[in-house]
C-alpha positions in Angstrom: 105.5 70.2 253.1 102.3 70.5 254.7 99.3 69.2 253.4 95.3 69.4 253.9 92.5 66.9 254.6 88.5 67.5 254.0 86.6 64.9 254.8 83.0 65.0 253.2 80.1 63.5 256.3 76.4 63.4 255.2 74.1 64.6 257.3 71.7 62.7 257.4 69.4 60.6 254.8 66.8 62.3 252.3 63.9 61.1 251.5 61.6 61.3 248.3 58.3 60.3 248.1 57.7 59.9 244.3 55.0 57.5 242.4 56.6 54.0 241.1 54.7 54.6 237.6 55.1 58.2 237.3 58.2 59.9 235.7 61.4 60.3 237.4 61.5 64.0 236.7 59.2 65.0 239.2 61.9 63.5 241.7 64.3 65.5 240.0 64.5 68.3 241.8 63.8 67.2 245.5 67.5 64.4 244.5 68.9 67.6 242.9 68.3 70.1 246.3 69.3 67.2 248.5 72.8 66.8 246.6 73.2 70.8 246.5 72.5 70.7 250.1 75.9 69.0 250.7 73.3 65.5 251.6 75.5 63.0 249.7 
């Protein structure tokens, strides 16, 4: 029986720039597009 192989690479590295003292939600969404992306 034959059988299939995906292997996941990143494509590089993703970079937010986010006050230390500020909320984490406004990171949020820049972490969330990276991810969608396929950048994980």
């Amino acid at each position: 029986m034959a059988t299939c192989e995906i292997e996941h690479e990143p494509l590089g590295v993703a970079l937010v720039l986010s006050a230390w003292n500020y909320p984490i939600y406004t990171a949020i969404p820049q972490v969330a597009a990276a991810i969608s992306a396929g950048n994980c």
